[in-house]
C-alpha positions as CSV (number, residue, x, y, z in Angstrom):
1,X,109.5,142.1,115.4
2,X,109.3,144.6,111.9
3,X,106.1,144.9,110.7
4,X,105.3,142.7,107.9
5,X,104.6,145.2,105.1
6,X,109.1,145.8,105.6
7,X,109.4,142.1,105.1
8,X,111.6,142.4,102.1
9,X,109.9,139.3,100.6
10,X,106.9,140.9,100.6
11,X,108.2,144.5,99.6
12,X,109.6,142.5,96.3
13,X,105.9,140.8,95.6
14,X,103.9,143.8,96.2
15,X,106.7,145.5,93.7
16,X,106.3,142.8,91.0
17,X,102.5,143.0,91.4
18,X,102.2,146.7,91.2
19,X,104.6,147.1,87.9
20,X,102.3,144.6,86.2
21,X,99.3,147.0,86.2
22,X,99.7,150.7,84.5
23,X,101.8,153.2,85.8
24,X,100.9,156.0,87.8
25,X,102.4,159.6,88.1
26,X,104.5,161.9,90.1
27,X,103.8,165.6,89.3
28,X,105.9,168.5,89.9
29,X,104.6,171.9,90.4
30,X,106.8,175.0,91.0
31,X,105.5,178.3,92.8
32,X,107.3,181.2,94.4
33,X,106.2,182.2,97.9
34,X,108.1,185.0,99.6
35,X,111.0,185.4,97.0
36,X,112.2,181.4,97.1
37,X,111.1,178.6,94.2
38,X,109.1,176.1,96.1
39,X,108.4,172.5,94.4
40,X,105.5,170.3,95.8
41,X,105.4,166.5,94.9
42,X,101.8,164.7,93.6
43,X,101.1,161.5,93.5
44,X,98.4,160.4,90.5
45,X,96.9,157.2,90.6
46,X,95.0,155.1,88.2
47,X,92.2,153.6,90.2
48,X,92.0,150.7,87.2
49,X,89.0,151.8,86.0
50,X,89.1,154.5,81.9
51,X,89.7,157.9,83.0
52,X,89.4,157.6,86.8
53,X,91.8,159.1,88.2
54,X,92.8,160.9,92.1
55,X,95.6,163.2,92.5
56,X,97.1,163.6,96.7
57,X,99.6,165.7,98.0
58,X,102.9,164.1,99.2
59,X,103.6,164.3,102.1
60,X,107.8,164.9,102.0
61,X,109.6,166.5,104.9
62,X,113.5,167.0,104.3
63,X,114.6,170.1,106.2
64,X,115.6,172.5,103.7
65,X,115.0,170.6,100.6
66,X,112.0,172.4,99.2
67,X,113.4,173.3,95.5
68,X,114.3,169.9,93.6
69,X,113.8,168.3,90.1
70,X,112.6,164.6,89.6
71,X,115.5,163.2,87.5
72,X,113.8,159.9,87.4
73,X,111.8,156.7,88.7
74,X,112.6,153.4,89.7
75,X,110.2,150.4,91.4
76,X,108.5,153.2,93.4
77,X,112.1,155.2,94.3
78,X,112.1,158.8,93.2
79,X,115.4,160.6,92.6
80,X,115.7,164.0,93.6
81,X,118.1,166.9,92.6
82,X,118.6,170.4,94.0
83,X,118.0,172.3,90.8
84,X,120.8,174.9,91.1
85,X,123.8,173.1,93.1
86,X,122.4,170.1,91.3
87,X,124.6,168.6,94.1
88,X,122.5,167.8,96.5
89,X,120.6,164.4,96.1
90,X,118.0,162.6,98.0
91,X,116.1,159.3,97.2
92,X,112.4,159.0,98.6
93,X,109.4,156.7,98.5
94,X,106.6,159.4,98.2
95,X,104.1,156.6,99.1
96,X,105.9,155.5,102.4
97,X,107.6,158.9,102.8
98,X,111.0,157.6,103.7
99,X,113.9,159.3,102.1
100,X,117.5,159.0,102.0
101,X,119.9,162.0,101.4
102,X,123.2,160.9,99.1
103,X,126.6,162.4,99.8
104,X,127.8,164.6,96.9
105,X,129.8,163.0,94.5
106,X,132.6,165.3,94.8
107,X,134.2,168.1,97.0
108,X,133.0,171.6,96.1
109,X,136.4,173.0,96.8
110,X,137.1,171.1,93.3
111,X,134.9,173.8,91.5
112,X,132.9,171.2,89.7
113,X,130.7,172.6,86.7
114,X,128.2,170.2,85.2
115,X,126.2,167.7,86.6
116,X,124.4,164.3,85.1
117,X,122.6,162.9,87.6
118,X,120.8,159.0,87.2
119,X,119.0,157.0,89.3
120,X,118.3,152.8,88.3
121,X,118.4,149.1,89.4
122,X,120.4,146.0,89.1
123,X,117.1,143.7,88.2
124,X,118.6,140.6,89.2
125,X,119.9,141.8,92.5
126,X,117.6,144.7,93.5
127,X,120.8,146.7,94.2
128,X,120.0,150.7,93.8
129,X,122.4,153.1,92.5
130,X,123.0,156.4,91.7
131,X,124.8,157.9,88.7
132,X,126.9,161.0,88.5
133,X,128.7,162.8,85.1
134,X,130.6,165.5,86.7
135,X,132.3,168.2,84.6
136,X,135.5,169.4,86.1
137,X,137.7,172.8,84.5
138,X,140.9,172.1,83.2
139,X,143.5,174.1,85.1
140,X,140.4,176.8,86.5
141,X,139.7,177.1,83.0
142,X,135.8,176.3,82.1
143,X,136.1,176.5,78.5
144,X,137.8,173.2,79.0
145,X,136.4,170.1,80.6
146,X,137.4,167.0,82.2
147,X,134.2,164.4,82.6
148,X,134.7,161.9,85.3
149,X,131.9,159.2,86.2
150,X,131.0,158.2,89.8
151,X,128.3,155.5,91.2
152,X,127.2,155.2,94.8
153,X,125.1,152.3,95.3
154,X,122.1,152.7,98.3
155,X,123.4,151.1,101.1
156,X,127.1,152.1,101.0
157,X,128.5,155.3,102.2
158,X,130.5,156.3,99.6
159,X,130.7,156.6,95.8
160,X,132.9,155.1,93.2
161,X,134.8,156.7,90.4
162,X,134.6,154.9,87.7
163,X,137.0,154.6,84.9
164,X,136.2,155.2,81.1
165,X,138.2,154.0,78.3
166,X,136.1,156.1,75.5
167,X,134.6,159.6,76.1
168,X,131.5,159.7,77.7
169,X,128.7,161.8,75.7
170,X,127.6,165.0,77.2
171,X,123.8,164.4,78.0
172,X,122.4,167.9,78.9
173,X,120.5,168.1,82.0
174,X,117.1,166.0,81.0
175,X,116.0,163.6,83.4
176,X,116.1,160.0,81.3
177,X,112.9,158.9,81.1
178,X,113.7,155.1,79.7
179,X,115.2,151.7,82.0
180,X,115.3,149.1,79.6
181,X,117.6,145.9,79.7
182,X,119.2,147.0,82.9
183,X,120.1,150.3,81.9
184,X,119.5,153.9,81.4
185,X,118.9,155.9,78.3
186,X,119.4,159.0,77.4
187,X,119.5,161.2,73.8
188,X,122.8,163.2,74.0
189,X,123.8,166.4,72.8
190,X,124.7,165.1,69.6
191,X,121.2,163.0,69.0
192,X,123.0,159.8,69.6
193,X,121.1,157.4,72.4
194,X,123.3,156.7,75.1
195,X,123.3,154.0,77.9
196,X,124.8,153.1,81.0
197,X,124.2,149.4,82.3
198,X,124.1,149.5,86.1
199,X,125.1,146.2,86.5
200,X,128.4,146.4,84.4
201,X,128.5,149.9,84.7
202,X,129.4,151.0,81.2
203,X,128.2,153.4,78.6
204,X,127.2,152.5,75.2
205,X,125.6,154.0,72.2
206,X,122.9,152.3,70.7
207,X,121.9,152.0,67.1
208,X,119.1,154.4,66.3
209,X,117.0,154.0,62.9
210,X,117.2,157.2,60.5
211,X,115.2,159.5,61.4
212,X,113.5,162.7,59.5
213,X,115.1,165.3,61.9
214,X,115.8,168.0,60.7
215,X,116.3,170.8,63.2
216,X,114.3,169.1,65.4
217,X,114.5,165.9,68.2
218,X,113.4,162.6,69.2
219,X,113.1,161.7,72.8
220,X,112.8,158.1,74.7
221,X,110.2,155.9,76.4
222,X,110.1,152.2,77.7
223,X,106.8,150.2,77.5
224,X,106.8,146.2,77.6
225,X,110.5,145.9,78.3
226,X,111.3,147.5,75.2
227,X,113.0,151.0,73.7
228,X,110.8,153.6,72.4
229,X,111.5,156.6,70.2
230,X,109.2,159.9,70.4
231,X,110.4,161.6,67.1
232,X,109.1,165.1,67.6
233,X,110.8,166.6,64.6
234,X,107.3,167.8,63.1
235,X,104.9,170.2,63.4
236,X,101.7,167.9,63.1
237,X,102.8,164.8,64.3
238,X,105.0,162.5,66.5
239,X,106.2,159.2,64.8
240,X,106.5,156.4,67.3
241,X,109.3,153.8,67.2
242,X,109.7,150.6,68.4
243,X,112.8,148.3,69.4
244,X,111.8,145.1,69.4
245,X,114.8,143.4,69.8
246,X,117.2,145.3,71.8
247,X,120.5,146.5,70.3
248,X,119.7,145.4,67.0
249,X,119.1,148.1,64.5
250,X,117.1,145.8,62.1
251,X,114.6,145.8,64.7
252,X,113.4,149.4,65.0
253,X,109.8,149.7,63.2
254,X,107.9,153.0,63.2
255,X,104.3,151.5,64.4
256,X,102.3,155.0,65.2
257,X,102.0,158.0,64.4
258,X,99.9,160.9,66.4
259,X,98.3,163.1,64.4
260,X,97.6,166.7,65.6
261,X,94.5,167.1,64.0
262,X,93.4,163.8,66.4
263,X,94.9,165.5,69.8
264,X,92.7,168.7,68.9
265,X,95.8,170.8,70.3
266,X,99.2,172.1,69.4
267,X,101.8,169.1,68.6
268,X,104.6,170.7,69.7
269,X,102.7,171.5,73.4
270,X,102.1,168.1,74.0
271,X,104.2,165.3,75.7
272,X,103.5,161.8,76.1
273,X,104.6,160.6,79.5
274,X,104.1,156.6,79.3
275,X,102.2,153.8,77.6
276,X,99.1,152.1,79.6
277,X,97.5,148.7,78.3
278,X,94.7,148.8,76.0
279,X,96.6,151.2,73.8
280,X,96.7,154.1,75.6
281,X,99.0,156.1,76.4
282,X,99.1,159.2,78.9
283,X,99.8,163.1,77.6
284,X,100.2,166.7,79.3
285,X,99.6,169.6,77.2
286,X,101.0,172.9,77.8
287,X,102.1,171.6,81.3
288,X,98.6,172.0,82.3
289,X,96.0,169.3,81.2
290,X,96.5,165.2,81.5
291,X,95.4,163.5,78.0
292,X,94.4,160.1,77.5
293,X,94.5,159.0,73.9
294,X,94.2,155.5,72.2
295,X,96.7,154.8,69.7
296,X,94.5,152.6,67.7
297,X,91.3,154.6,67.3
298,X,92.9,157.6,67.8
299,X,90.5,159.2,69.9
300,X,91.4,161.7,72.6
301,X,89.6,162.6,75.8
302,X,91.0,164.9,78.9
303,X,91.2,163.7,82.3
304,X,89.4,166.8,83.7
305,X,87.5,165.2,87.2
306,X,91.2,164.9,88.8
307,X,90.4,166.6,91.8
308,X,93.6,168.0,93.7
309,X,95.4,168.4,90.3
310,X,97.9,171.4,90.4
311,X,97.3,174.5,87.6
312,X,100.9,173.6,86.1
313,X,103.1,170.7,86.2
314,X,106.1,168.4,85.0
315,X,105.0,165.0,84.9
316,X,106.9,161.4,85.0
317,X,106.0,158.0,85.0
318,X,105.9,156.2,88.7
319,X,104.9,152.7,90.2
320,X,103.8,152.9,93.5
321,X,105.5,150.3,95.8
322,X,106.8,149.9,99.5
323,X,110.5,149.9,98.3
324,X,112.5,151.4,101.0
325,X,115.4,153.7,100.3
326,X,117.4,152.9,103.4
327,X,118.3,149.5,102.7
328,X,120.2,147.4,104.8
329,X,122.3,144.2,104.4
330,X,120.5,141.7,106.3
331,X,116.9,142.9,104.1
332,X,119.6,142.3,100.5
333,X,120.5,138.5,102.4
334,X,116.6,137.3,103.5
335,X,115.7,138.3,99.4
336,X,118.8,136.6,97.8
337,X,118.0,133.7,100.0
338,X,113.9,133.7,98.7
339,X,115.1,134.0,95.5
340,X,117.7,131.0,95.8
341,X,120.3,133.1,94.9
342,X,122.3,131.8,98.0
343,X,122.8,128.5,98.4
């Protein structure tokens, strides 16, 4: 008999119940010891109360993984990428620990260049996948590039190519930091917002309002199920943009703006990570400090009683659940069949 807490009913509730209540954080730090770049996972919880935070250690032992990036977060999954092959990939729960290494997409002996790597979930079905954009030289020759798309779903052992009838965008090497609607989102090269749905596993661009740019860029968020636009074009402000009806241009409103003489900081040092309730919403400046600061009376304060808190860090947005990476078929039948989905 499996203990209850891999019941896959009660995985799904405890899931649903913790993505109700504000997000936590996965930190990243990066230190050299003996020559090699060695990353150490954090786990930073909201204890539910203003300001009270703890910060822990993960605990994450893959042989001979020790230098990754966090390309994103999904119901408690963690996507993980070598940060120089960019290759290798593995899929963890820090709070359980378990953690599931993907095949690479494609054969090295094909002299791949560029890699896009994305990590999301089918709502509906609970089905996990991973996305790779892989850049391929035409004929040896790197100054020319053919983009091919492939998707391995957890669970399977192998991925799928997928065929594109348009060009797909090239995305840079940003982790995407908004799932909304079923898909991912990303802000290409060319300042267009790009998505891929994982359910019907296409790209589309969607409709941006007109933003005061310049030379400078926007970057996206989700909060409440809906698309959110960072513009950080400016040197004393962010302008925040809503989507309120998804797809539909119309519906893009510009409802805050940040002012930098209200952080107390530099602008251009400081990233907002995600949105909490109350209207709040969680900052690191200079890669160092955790902000909290209320978008309605515009008042700042620093989370600075996080014991455990590493000196510098990348941050993303992370719900903690008991989602386990190595799925199996007979956990994907006993949740179809609570859900009614078989009859």
């Amino acid at each position: 008999m499996r203990d209850f807490t891999h019941s896959p009913i009660f995985v799904d509730n405890h899931m649903k119940s913790s993505t109700r209540r504000n997000p936590n954080l996965i930190l990243t730090d990066n230190k050299c010891r003996e020559g090699y770049n060695l990353n150490t996972l954090y786990f930073v919880q909201n204890e539910e109360t203003p300001n009270h935070y703890t910060c822990n250690k993960v605990s994450l032992e893959i042989p001979g993984f020790q230098e990754f990036r966090v390309m994103g977060s999904c119901n408690g999954l963690i996507c993980l990428v070598h940060p120089t092959t960019r290759y290798e990939i593995h899929v963890c729960n820090p709070c359980t620990g378990e953690h599931i290494k993907i095949p690479p997409p494609v054969s090295m002996l094909d002299r791949p260049s560029d890699i896009v790597v994305g990590f999301g979930v089918i709502p509906m079905t609970n089905k996990y996948k991973v996305l790779a954009i892989v850049d391929f030289p035409i004929h040896s020759d790197f100054n020319h590039l053919q983009r091919k798309v492939f998707v391995y779903t957890l669970g399977d052992t192998t991925w799928k190519p997928l065929q594109e009838n348009s060009p797909v965008p090239r995305l840079g090497q940003s982790a995407w930091k908004a799932f909304v609607n079923g898909a991912l989102h990303w802000v290409s090269n060319a300042q267009l917002i790009v998505s891929f749905n994982m359910e019907t596993e296409k790209f589309k661009v969607i409709p941006r309002p007109e933003l005061e740019l310049g030379r400078g860029s926007f970057s996206l968020r989700a909060f409440d199920g809906k698309l959110n636009i960072l513009n950080t074009s400016f040197g004393d402000r962010i302008e925040i943009w809503v989507m309120h009806d998804y797809g539909v241009v119309e519906s893009w409103t510009r409802t805050f703006t940040i002012n930098e003489q209200n952080i107390g900081r530099n602008i251009r040092d400081v990233e907002i990570v995600c949105f909490l309730e109350d209207w709040n919403v969680l900052m690191v400046y200079d890669h160092r400090a955790l902000l909290r600061y209320n978008l309605r009376t515009a008042l700042v304060s620093e989370l600075i009683s996080i014991a455990g808190l590493p000196d510098r860090f990348l941050a993303i947005a992370h719900v903690g659940t008991l989602v386990s990476p190595l799925l199996r078929i007979d956990d994907e039948t006993e949740l179809d069949e609570s859900n009614g989905n078989i009859g």
